[in-house]
Each structure stands twice: as C-alpha cells, then as structure tokens.
LUMNU-743198 format. One line per field, with one value per residue (C-alpha): residue in one letter; chain; x, y, z. Coordinates in steps of 0.02 Angstrom, whole numbers. Layout:
% LUMNU-743198
aa = (A, ...);
ch = (A, ...);
u = (X, ...);
v = (Y, ...);
w = (Z, ...);
% end
This chain:
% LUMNU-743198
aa = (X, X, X, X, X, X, X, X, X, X, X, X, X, X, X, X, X, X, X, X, X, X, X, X, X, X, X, X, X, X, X, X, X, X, X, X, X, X, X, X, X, X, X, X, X, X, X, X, X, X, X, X, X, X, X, X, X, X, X, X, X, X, X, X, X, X, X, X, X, X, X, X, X, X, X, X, X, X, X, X, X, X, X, X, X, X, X, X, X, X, X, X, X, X, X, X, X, X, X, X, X, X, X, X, X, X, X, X, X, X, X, X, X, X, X, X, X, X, X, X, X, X, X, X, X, X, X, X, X, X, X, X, X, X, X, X, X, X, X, X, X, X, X, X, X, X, X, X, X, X, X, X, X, X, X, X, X, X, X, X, X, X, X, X, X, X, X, X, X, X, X, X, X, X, X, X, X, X, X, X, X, X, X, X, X, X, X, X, X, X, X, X, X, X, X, X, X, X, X, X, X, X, X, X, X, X, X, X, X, X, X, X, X, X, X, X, X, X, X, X, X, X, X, X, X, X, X, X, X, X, X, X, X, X, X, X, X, X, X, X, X, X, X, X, X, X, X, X, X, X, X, X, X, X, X, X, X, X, X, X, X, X, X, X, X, X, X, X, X, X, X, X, X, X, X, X, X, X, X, X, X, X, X, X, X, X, X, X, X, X, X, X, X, X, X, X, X, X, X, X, X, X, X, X, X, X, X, X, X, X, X, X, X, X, X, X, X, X, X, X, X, X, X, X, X, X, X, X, X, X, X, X, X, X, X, X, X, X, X, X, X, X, X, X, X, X, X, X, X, X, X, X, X, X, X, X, X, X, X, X, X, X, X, X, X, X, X, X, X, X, X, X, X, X, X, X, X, X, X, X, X, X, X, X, X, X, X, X, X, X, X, X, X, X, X, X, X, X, X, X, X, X, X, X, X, X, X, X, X, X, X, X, X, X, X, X, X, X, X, X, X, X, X, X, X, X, X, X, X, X, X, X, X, X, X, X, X, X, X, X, X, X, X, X, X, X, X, X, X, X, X, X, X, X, X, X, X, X, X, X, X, X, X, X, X, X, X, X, X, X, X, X, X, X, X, X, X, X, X, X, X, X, X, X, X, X, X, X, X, X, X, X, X, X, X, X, X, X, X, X, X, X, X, X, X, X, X, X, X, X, X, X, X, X, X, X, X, X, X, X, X, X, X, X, X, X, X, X, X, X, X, X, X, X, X, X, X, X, X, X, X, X, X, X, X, X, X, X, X, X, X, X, X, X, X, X, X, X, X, X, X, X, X, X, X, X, X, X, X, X, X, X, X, X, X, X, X, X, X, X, X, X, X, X, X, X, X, X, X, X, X, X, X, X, X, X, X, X, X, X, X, X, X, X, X, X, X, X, X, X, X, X, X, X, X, X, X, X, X, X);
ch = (A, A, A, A, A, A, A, A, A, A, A, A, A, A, A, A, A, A, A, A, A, A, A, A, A, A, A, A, A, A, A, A, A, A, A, A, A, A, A, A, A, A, A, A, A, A, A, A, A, A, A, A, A, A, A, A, A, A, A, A, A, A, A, A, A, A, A, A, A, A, A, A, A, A, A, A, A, A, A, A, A, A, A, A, A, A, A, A, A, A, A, A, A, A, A, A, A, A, A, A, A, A, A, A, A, A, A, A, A, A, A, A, A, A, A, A, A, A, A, A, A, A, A, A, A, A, A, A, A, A, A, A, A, A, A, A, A, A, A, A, A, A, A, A, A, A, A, A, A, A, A, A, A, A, A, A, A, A, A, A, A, A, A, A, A, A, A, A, A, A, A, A, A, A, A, A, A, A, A, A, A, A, A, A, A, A, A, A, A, A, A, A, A, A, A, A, A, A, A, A, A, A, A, A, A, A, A, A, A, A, A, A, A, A, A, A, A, A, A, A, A, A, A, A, A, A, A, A, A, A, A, A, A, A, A, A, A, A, A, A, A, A, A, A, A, A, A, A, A, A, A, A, A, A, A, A, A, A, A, A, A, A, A, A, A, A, A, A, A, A, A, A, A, A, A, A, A, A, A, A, A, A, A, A, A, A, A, A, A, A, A, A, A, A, A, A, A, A, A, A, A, A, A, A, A, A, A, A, A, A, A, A, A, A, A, A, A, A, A, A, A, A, A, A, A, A, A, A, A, A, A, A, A, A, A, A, A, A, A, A, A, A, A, A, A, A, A, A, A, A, A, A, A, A, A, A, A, A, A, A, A, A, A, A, A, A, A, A, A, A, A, A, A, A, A, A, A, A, A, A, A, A, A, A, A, A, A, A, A, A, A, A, A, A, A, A, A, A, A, A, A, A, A, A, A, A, A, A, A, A, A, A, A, A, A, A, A, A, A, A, A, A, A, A, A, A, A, A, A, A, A, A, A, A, A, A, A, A, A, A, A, A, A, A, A, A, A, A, A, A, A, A, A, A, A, A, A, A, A, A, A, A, A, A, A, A, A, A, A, A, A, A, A, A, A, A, A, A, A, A, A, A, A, A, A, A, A, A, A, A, A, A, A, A, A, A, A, A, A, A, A, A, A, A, A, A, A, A, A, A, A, A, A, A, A, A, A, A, A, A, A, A, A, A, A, A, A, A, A, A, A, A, A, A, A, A, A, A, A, A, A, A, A, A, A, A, A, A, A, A, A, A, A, A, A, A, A, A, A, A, A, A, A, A, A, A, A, A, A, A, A, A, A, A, A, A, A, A, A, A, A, A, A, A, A, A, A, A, A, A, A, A, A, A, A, A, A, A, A, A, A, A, A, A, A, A, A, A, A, A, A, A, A, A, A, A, A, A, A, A);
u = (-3192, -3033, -2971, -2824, -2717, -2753, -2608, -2619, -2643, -2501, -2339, -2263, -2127, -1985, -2029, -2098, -2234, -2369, -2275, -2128, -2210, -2289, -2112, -2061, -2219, -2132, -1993, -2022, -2020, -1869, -1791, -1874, -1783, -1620, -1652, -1686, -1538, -1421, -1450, -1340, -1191, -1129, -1084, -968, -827, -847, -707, -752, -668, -801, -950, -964, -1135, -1107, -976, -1074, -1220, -1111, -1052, -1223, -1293, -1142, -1183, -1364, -1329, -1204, -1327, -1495, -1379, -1331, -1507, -1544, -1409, -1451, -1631, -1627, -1476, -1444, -1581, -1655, -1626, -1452, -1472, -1608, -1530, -1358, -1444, -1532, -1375, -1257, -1227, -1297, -1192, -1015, -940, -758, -623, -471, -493, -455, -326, -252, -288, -210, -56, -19, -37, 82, 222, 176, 203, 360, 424, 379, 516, 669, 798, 760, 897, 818, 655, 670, 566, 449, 396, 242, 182, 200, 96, -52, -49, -47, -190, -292, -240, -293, -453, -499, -462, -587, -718, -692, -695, -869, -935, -892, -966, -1108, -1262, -1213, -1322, -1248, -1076, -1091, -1144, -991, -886, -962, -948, -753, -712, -773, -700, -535, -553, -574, -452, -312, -374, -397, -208, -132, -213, -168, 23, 46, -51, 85, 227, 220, 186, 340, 439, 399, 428, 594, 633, 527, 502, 326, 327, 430, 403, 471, 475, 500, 645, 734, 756, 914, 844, 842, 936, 801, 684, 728, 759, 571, 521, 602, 484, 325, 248, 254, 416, 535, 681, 736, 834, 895, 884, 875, 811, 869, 861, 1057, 1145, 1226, 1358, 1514, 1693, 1745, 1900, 2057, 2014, 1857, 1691, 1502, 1478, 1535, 1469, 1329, 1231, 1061, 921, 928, 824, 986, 942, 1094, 1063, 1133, 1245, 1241, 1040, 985, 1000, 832, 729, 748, 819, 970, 1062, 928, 944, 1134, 1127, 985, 1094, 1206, 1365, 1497, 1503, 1389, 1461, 1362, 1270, 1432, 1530, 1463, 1573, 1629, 1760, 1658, 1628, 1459, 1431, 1334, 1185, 1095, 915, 785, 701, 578, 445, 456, 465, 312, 310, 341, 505, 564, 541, 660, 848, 960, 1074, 1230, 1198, 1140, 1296, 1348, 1354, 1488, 1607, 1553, 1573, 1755, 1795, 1710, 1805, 1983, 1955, 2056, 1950, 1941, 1862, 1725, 1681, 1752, 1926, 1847, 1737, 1730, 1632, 1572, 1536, 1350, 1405, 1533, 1444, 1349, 1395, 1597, 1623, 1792, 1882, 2066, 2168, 2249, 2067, 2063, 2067, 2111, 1946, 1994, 1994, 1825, 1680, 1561, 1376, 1242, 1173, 1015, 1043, 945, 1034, 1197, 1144, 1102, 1268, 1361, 1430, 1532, 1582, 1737, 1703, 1718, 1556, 1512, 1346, 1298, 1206, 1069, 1024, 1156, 1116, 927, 942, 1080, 1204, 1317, 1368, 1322, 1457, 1493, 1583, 1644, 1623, 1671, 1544, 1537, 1398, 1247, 1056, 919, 748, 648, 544, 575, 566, 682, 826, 807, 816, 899, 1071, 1136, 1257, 1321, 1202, 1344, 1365, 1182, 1167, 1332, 1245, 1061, 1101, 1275, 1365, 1241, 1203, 991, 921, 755, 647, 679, 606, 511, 484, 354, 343, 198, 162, -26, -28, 57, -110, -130, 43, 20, -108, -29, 107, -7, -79, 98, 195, 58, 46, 33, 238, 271, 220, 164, 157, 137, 187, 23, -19, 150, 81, -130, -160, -73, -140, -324, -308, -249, -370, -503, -454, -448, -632, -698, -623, -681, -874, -871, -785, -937, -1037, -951, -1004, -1185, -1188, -1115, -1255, -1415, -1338, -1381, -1546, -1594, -1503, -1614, -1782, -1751, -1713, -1897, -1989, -1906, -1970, -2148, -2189, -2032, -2101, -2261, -2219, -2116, -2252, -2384, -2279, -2287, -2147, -2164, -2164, -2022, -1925, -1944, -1889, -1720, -1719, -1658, -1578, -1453, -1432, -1372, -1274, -1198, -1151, -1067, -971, -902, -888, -795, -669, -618, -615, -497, -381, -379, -356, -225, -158, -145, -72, 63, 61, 65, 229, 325, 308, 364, 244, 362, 282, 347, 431, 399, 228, 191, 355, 405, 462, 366, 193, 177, 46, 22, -132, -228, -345, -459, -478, -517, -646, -733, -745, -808, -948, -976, -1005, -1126, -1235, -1248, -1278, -1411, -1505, -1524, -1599, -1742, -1842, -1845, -1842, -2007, -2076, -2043, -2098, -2279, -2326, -2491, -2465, -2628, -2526, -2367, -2459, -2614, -2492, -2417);
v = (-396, -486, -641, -620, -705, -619, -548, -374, -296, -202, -253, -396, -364, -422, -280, -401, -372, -464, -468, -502, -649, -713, -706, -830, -959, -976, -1023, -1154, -1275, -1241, -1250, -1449, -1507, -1419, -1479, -1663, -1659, -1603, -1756, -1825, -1731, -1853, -1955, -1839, -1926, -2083, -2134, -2121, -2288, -2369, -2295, -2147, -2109, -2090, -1984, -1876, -1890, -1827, -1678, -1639, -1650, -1533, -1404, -1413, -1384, -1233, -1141, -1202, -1105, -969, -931, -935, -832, -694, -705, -732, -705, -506, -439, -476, -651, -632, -532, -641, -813, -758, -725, -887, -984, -845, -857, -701, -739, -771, -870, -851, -856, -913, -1108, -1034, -941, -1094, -1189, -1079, -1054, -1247, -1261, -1140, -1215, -1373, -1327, -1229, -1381, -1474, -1384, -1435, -1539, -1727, -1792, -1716, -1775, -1960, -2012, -1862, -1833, -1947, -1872, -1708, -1734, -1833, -1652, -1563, -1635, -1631, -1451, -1402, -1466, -1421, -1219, -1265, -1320, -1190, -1045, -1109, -1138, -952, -876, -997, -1067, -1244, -1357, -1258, -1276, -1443, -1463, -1371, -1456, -1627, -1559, -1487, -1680, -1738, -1615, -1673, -1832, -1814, -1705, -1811, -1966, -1883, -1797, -1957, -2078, -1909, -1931, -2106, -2096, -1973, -2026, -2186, -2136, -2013, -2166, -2257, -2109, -2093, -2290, -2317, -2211, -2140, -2239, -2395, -2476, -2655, -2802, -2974, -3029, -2873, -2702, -2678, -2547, -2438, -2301, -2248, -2285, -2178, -2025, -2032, -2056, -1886, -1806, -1862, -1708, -1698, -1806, -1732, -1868, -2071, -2184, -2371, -2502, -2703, -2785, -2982, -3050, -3111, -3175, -3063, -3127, -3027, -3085, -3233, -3210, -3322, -3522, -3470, -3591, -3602, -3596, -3427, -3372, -3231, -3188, -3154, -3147, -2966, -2882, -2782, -2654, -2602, -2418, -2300, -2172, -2035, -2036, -2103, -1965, -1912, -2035, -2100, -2006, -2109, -1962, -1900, -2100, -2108, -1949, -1995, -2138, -2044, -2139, -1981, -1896, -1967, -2026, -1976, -2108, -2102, -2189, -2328, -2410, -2545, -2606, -2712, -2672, -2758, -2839, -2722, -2773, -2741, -2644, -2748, -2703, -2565, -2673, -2794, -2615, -2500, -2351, -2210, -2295, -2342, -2178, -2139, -2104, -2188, -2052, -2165, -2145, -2248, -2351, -2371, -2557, -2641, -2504, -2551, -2732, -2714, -2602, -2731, -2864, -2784, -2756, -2898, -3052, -2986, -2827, -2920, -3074, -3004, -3029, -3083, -3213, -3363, -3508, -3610, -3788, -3801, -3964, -3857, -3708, -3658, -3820, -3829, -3670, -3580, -3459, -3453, -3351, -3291, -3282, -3124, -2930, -2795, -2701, -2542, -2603, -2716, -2636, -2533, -2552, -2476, -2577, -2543, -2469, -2627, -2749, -2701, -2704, -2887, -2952, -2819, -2722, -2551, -2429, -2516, -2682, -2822, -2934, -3042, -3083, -3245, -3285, -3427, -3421, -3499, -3656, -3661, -3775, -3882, -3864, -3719, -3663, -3517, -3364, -3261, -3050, -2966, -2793, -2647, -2558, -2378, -2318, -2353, -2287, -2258, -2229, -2259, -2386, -2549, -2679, -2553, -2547, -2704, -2793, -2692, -2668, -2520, -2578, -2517, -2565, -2649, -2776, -2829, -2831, -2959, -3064, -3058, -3044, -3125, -2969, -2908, -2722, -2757, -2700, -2733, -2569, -2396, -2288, -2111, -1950, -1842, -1667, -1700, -1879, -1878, -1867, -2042, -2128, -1995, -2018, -2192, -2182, -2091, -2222, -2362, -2269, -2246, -2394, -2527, -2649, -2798, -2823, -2693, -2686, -2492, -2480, -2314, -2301, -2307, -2472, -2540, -2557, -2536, -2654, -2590, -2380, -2456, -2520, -2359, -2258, -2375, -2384, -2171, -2185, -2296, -2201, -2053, -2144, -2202, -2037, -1949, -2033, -1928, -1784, -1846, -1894, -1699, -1648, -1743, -1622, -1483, -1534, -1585, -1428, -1314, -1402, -1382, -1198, -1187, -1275, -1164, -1001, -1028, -883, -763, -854, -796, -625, -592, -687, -574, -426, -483, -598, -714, -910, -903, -771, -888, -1030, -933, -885, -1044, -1091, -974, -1011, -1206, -1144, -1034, -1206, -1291, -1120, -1127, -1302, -1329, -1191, -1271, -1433, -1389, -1274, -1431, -1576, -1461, -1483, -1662, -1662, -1567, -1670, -1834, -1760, -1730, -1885, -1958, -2105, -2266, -2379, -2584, -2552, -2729, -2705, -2536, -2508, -2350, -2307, -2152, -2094, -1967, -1827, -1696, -1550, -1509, -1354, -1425, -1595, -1464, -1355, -1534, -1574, -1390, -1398, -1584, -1517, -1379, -1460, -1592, -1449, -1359, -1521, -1544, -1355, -1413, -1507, -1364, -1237, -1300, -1331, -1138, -1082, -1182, -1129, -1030, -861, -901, -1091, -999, -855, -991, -1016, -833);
w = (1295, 1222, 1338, 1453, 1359, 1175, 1077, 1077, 903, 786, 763, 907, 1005, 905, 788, 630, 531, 458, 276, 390, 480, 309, 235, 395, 370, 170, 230, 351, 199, 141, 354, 373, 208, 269, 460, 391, 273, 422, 518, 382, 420, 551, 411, 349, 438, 323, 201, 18, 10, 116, 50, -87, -71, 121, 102, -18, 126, 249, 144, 93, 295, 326, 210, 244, 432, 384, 273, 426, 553, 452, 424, 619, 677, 532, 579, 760, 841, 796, 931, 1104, 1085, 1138, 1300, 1329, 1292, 1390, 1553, 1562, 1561, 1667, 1862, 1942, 2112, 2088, 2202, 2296, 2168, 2271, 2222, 2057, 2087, 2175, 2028, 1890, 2023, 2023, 1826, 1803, 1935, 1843, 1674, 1715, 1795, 1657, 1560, 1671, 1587, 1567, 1680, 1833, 1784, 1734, 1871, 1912, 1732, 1723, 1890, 1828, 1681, 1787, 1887, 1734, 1659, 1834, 1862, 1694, 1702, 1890, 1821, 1684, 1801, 1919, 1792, 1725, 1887, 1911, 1756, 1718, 1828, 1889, 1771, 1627, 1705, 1709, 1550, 1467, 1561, 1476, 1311, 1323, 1377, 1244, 1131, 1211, 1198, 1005, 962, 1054, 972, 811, 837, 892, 747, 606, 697, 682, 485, 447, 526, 460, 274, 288, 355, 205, 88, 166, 104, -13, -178, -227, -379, -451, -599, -596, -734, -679, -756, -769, -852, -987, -1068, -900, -943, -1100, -958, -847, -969, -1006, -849, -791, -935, -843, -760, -571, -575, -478, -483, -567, -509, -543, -414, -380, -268, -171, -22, 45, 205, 296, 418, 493, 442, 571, 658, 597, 680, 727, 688, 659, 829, 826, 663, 685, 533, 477, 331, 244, 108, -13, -127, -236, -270, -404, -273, -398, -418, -276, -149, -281, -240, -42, 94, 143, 200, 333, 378, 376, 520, 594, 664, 772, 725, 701, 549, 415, 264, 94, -23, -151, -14, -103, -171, -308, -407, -556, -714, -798, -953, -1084, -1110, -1275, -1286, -1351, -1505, -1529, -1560, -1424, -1300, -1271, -1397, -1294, -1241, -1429, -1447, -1323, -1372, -1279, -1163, -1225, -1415, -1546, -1566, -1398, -1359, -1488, -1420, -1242, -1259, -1334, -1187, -1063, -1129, -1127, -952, -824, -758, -581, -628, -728, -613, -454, -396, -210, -279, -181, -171, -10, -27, 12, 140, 231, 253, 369, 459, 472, 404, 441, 378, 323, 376, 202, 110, 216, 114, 163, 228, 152, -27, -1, -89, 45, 124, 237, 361, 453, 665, 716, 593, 636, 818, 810, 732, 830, 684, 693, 559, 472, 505, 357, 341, 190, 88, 66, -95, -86, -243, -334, -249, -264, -423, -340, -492, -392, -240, -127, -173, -56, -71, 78, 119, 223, 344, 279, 381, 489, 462, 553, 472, 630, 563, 624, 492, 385, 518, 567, 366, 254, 186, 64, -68, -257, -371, -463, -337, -310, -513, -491, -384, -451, -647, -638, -672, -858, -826, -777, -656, -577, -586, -575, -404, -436, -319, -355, -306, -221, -167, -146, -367, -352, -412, -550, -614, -588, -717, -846, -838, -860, -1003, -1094, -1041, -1008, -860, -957, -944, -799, -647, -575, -406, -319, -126, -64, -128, -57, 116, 81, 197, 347, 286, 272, 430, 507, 415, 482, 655, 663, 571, 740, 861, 782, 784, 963, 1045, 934, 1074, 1200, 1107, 1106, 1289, 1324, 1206, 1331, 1472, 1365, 1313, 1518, 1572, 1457, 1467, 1679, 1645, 1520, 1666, 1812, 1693, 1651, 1731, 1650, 1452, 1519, 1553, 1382, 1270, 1350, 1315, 1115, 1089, 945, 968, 884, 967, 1123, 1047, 978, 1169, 1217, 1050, 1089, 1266, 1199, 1071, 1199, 1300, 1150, 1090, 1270, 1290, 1115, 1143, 1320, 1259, 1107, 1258, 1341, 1217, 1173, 1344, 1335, 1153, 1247, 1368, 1265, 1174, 1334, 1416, 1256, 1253, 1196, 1111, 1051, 892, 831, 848, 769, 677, 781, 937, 1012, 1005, 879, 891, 726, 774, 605, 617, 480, 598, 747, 655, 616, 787, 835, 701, 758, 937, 868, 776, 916, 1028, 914, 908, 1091, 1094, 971, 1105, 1238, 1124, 1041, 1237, 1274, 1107, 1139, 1335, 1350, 1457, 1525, 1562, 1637, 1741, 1820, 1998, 1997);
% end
C-alpha cells in the first residue's frame, strides 16, 4: 500500500509529462546563470563615464532578467497559475465604497480648482496642491484596500511610493539636465574653433567648415571682456557713475541668427516689439588683413578658395585707405586719462552724440537691470586693455541700447552684451579684420564630439583650439549627471524597502495556506506549479504597484509644474523648477520595480514549492 502522501501515477496535474518534466530539469542550468546574471541589472543605471564594464554589467543583468521572465511567464503564467495566484492576493469581502467616492469627489474639485486663473490663486495655490497630492493618494489607498487583501494592499501601496518618488526625481533632475543644456545651446554654439591670437583667414574658414557633414550653420565671432557704464548726465560725477564688468561678443548680424538664438532671447525679454540681430549696427570699416600662407595653414584650409577671390586684398586695401579717418579709427574715439577716470571722471557736455547715430548693442535683462538701462539709452564701453602695459589709455565708444534679452540663464543675462562684430574687432584687434574663432550648429547636437573629431583630424589641435558645447561647462553637466545617478541609487532603496513588504506579505499568505498547498499538491500539482503560484501573486503586487505609482508621480510632476517651484537663480542659473517626463526613464523604473518584486517572490515561492502534504494536512 502506497503512503498517504505518494504522487499518484500518470501525468500531474498541470498536464506535463515525463519528457515534459525532463525537458524542465535541462533547463534549470541555463535559469541559475540567467537568475545570477540578473542581479546585475541594478547596475544598469551607471554612467559609462564612471565605469564601462559596469555599465556593460548592468545591460547584461537587464537582458538576462528580460529573457529569465520571459521564460516564466511563457512557461508558467498561461494556465492555472493565474487563477490561482490572483485569488491569493484578491479581497473576497469588499468593503463600503463611499470613502472613495469622497475621495475621488475632492480630487476632482481640487484639480478643477487648480485650473482657475493665477490672480485668484496667489495665495491658495500651494494649499491646493498639498490637497492634491493627499487626495490623490488617499483614492489610491482606498481603491487597493477595496480590490486587494490588506497585507497586499499595503504592500502596493509601498511600491507605487516609491515608484513616485523616482519618477519625480528622475523627471525633475532630466528637466533641469535639459533645460540647462538648451540654455547653453541657445548662447553658446555646439562647436567653436578658436586660435589664440586670432583668425584672418576666417572667411576660407568658415566656407569649409559649412562642408563638414552634420553642420547646419558658421558664423564669425570675438570674444573680450569691457566696462560697461551708462552715459552720465551733463555735470554729473563718479559718485554717480553706475557701471559694471561685462563679457562682449561682437557677432556677425547676417550669420549669426545660424548659430545662437538671439532672437528667441531678444522676445523672450518682453520689452515691446523685438528688434532683429541686423539692428546691429556699425559705422567702421577694418583694415584688410592678408591670409597667411598655405603652408603655415592646415591643408584642408589652403585648399580652400577664398569666397572674395584670389586677388582680393591689394584692391581692398586701396579701398580701405581712400576711406575718411573717422570711418577707419572711429570718429567717437576718445581717450580717458587713466588718473581721471574712474576717480574724477565727468563728462562734457559737448563730447555728447547724438544716440541715434551711435553704433547699437544688446544687453543682457539682468545687466541692464542693474545699471537701470532702457531701450534707447546711450551707454559707453570702457576698454582696459589699452592700459594694461601702461603706455595708453583706456578708450572708450558709446552706444545706443537697441534691445534687451533674456535667455533665462543667469550668468548670461546678467554678463553679456551683443555688439557688431566690427566694433569688438576695433577694440580687441585695433580695427585689422581678425576675429577670434568661428561658432558651429549642428543639426543634431549630441554628434558634437563626432564632428569634433573629424575637425581635429583635418584641421589639427596643435594651433586651434576645438571645443564642442559639452565640454564648455563639463564640470557643472558631470555634476548634474552625477547628482541624478545618486538620487536615482538611494530612491532604488525605496523600491527595495516596497519590495520586503512583498516578500513578508507572501511568505504570511504561504504560512496561512499550508493546508490549501496541501490540498492542490495532493491533487498532482508540480513543485513548481506552486512555486509559479505565488510568483505570480508578487508580480501581481509590483504590476499594480508600478502602474499607481507612475499615475501618481505623474500627479506630482503636475503638480510640481503648477506651483511653479522658484528656485535662486544665482545659485542654479534658472529661475523655476523644470520637470521633462521621458517614457524610456519610466519603463526603467517599471522593470526596476519588477525585477525587485520577482526577487522578493523567490523566498516564498521556494517555501510553498517545498511543504510536504503530509506537513500541510498533520493539524487539518
């Protein structure tokens, strides 16, 4: 006589057979390597920077854990398991549903009233968003209270905060990345090239440059750093004498609109109509300045034709030099005694022009804040350089205000002046047509390092300097990039916390149903059918739990852009919180969750899948 607790013979419950089962035993093998390579895929989340081959870890753990899962839910999930697995964690009572009705009532007046015009809620707002927030996540708790037992409730409700809690931080952190690389981008180019002591040969320059593939647009620029003071009033003295350090660029108005995105800045700024880059304006003419010879200039360059023609500069030069002195050195050149000035500086009353012939700038929103500047105001540059060797004085060029930017980022408004690239080249090269680099947009700014390359390859970096957008503020990107990687790390812990509640929820649930394992093991059921039982039960929790969690951090990303969260401007360059939602940064935190979920399953799964029916049936 066979014992009580023999398997009865033919074919087990699940419907495999011995070839079947055999089959299964092969392949156990081959599920250990993938379950031990998965544990990797938490790693996945590491820069490449940092560490290559944990990158590559992470990428391999990821796909290991796809293809282990895969295998489980074609093998395991497609029968009983499911009924099975869903009634262990379902509520078979539901309880009164008028708390949630309450609930989803008072998120809906909320959110409504969240949508009233800012002037009637400038002091309400924050409290609506606090009852927002609570609202949305007492309907969350309710609703799984009502459709799932309380200990796997509970648990969802742990993993859908964590899931929040990673997708705002990971929203937030992508927001400020982005915002403040298209910030840049709108200032800086994606690539300059830059020699130290000046380009002449620009223009054959930029004509190849144009030919590089994924160039999209070239322009000229130079760069100094000036005094910027407004006009004094007639008898007025240094007492009264505003003015402050700026960083000039003299742009090309014909090109530049190619490279930077003044305009956007120039509107952005809210000061009437804006005027376009060519209100630039200047009345110099520079001195031609011969190429240097092909062989002191890389090859692909001498190759280069010049856009002027081949005999362009002794016609240029005769022209340059028939033109009248004020036109070549600047008829509003002026020079302050370097004793007088800033000291006892005034201003006399006949030095003064009349603002609508002075050659034009841009001044930053901030800048012109500071020294109390309006559109059509006269202010003058102050050059520091002539004196630095003690043999000259500072020179000085006024100028009319022809518009005001804003590019949002602080050290840009709050620094930097727009003027002709003619007058920065008077100041910087004493009036010889150089300039000091030329800036590059790309179709695509993420191939700045590859172009990069191909420009180090043709034109060398021995002479030039190359320097792509990225590298322009590397410090201050790394330490964004590294900051998002943390956060990302110690949220994960949320994640993992959420993940014990599963595993002590579903081991409770194995030791409340010894007897039911019992029962079904007796009836046939494989070990493993049991353990995919429960397998599917905490898989069930993290589905749940990752789908509220996303509805919810999505919520508070709402929520987050509504109040408008301000932030110091002189600490991190802009003034409001950004927050930019990326699905690929979501369906990373949703596999994150699930594998952390399917690894708290293991444990109870593997308890369930090893109790004796003799073991569960001894009290019954």
């Amino acid at each position: 006589m066979k014992p009580p607790h023999s398997r009865s013979p033919g074919p087990p419950w699940d419907g495999t057979s011995d070839s079947s089962r055999w089959a299964r035993a092969r392949e156990q093998p081959l599920l250990w390597l993938l379950f031990v390579l998965s544990a990797g895929s938490v790693l996945v989340f590491v820069p490449p920077e940092l560490s290559p081959i944990l990158a590559w870890a992470g990428r391999i753990g990821l796909v290991a854990l796809v293809l282990m899962v895969t295998w489980w839910a074609y093998t395991g999930f497609s029968g009983y398991e499911q009924f099975i697995g869903w009634r262990i964690v379902r509520r078979t009572g539901r309880p009164p549903s008028r708390s949630l009705k309450i609930s989803l009532a008072l998120l809906a007046v909320f959110s409504a009233l969240s949508q009233a015009p800012v002037e009637f809620l400038t002091d309400t707002r924050a409290l609506l968003v606090v009852a927002i927030a609570a609202c949305a996540l007492i309907s969350i708790v309710l609703l799984m209270l009502r459709i799932f037992a309380v200990s796997a409730a509970l648990s969802i409700v742990g993993i859908a905060i964590g899931v929040a809690a990673l997708i705002v931080v990971q929203s937030v952190a992508t927001g400020f990345q982005h915002e403040f690389e298209r910030r840049v981008l709108g200032v800086y180019a994606h690539i300059n090239v830059t020699r130290p002591y000046g380009i002449s040969e620009y223009r054959r320059f930029e004509s190849y440059l144009r030919t590089v593939d994924g160039v999209q647009g070239a322009s000229p620029f130079v760069y100094y750093a000036m005094a910027l003071a407004p006009v004094a009033e007639p008898g007025s003295t240094n007492a009264d004498l505003r003015r402050a350090t700026a960083l000039v660029k003299g742009i090309e108005p014909t090109t530049a609109d190619e490279v930077i995105d003044l305009e956007d800045h120039l509107a952005a700024a809210d000061m009437g109509p804006p005027p376009p880059i060519t209100a630039l304006k200047s009345d110099l003419a520079l001195q031609p300045m011969p190429d240097r010879d092909d062989e002191r200039l890389p090859p692909i360059i001498a190759d280069t034709p010049d856009p002027r023609g081949e005999d362009w500069y002794p016609k240029a030069m005769a022209d340059w030099r028939s033109l009248p002195q004020e036109q070549k050195f600047g008829r509003r050149r002026a020079a302050i005694d370097e004793e007088d000035w800033p000291d006892e500086f005034q201003v006399d009353e006949n030095a003064q022009d009349d603002s609508e012939s002075l050659p034009t700038m841009f001044v930053g929103y901030a800048l012109a804040r500071e020294l109390e500047l309006e559109i059509g105001d006269a202010v003058m540059l102050v050059d520091p350089g002539a004196s630095f060797d003690h043999t000259q004085a500072p020179e000085f060029r006024k100028y009319r205000i022809a518009g005001i930017f804003r590019a949002g980022f602080q050290e840009y408004d709050d620094h930097l002046v727009y003027i002709h690239i003619h007058e920065l080249q008077y100041f910087k090269y004493r009036g010889k047509d150089i300039v000091s680099g030329i800036d590059l947009r790309l179709h695509d700014p993420y191939d700045a390092p590859a172009v990069e390359a191909v420009l180090r390859e043709t034109i060398g970096d021995d002479e030039y300097t190359i320097l792509e957008w990225q590298k322009l503020n590397a410090n201050l990107f790394q330490s964004i990039r590294t900051q998002k990687t943390i956060l990302t790390i110690i949220l994960s812990l949320v994640g993992t916390v959420a993940g014990f509640n599963v595993l002590t929820a579903l081991w409770t649930m194995v030791m409340r149903r010894n007897a039911e394992i019992a029962i079904i093991m007796s009836m046939g059921a494989s070990e493993g059918g049991v353990a995919r039982f429960f397998q599917f039960s905490g898989l069930v929790l993290g589905a749940v739990g990752s789908i509220a969690g996303v509805a919810y951090g999505l919520v508070l990303c709402w929520l987050v852009e509504l109040y408008g969260y301000s932030l110091d401007p002189e600490v991190y360059f802009i003034e409001e919180l950004p927050v930019e939602y990326s699905l690929v940064q979501i369906g990373v935190v949703i596999a994150l969750t699930m594998s952390i979920s399917f690894v708290a399953t293991i444990p109870p799964s593997l308890r369930a899948a090893k109790l004796r029916p003799v073991e569960g049936l001894r009290y019954e």
